[in-house]
N, C-alpha and C positions, 0 to 999 in steps of 0.2 A: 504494500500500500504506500509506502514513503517511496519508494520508489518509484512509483507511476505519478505525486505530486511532486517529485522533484524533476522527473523529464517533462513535464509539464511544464514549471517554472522555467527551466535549463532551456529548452527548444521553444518555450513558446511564448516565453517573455518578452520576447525584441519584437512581438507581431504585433501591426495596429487594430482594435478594436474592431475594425472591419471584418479583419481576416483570421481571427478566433472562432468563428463558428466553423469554417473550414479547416482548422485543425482541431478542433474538435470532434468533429466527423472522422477526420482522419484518424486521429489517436483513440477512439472506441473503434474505430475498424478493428485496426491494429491488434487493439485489444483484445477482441474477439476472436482472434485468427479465421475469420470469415473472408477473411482476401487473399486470391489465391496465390499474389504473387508475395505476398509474406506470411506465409503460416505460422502458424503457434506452433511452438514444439510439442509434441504429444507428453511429456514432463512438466511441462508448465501447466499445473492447473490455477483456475483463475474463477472461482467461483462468486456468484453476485453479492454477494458479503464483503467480498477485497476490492470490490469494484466502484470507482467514482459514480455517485448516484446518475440516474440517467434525467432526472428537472435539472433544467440550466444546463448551465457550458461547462466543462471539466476546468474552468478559472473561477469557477464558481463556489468551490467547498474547497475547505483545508482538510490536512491529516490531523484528527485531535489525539493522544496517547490519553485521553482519559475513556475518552467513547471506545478507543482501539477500530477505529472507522473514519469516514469520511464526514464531515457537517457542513454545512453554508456559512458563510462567512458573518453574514450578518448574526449568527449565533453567537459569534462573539465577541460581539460589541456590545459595550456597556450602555448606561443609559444616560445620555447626557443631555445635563441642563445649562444653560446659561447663565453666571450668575448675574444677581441683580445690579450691580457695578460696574460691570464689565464694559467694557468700549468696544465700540463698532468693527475696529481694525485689530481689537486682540483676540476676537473669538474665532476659530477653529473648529468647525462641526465635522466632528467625524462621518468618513462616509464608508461603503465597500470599499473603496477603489483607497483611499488613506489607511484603511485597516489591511487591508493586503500591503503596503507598501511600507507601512511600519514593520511588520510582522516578519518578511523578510528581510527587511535589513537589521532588523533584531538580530536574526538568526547569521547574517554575515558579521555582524559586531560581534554575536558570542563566539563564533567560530576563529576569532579574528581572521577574516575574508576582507580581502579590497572589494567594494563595490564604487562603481558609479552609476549611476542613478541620471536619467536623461528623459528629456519629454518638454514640455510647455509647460510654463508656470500657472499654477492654480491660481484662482479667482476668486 
C-alpha cells in the first residue's frame, strides 16, 4: 500500500491537474494487471483491501498506519476556525490541495530529503 502512494507521489507529482485523471486510469490499469501489455505477475497478489479506493483520483487518499489502509485527504484535516482578531492577510484556510503539500514535505523534512517545491503562488 505505501508503495503504490509513493509511485503515485514519485510519477505523478510533476502532472498538471488536467492530466491526473489520465494517470489515474493508467495506474488502476496497471494495477489491475488487466493490460495486456503489462501484466501483473501471477505472485503479486493485490486484493481490494490494499487497493487505492476507487471515489476520486488515486491523488485523492493518503496511506494512514493507523486505519492500515487508504482514507481521503480531507479526513485529515482538522477543523479550523478563524480567530476573532485575526487580519485579513494572516489567515491561511487550509484546503486538500495545502494538506497534501504540507504532509509531504513533512515527510521530506523528517527524512531529511531536499525538496523543491514549484507551481504559482496561492491567492
Amino acid at each position: 500500500m505505501l508503495f503504490q502512494f509513493s509511485v503515485v507521489w514519485a510519477a505523478g507529482s510533476i502532472l498538471r491537474n488536467e492530466s491526473r485523471p489520465a494517470f489515474d486510469d493508467f495506474f488502476r490499469t496497471l494495477c489491475s494487471g488487466t493490460k495486456v501489455e503489462f501484466p501483473r505477475p501471477q505472485e503479486l497478489k493485490m486484493p481490494k483491501s490494499v487497493q487505492i479506493p476507487q471515489k476520486g483520483l488515486v491523488f485523492d487518499h493518503v496511506f494512514s498506519k493507523d486505519n492500515n489502509g487508504f482514507v481521503p485527504w480531507e479526513s485529515t484535516m482538522e477543523k479550523y476556525t478563524i480567530p476573532d482578531n485575526a487580519q485579513v492577510n494572516q489567515i491561511i484556510i487550509p484546503t486538500v490541495e495545502t494538506t497534501r503539500q504540507a504532509y509531504l514535505l513533512r515527510k521530506f523534512i523528517e527524512s531529511g530529503c531536499s525538496a523543491l517545491i514549484v507551481g504559482p503562488t496561492g491567492t
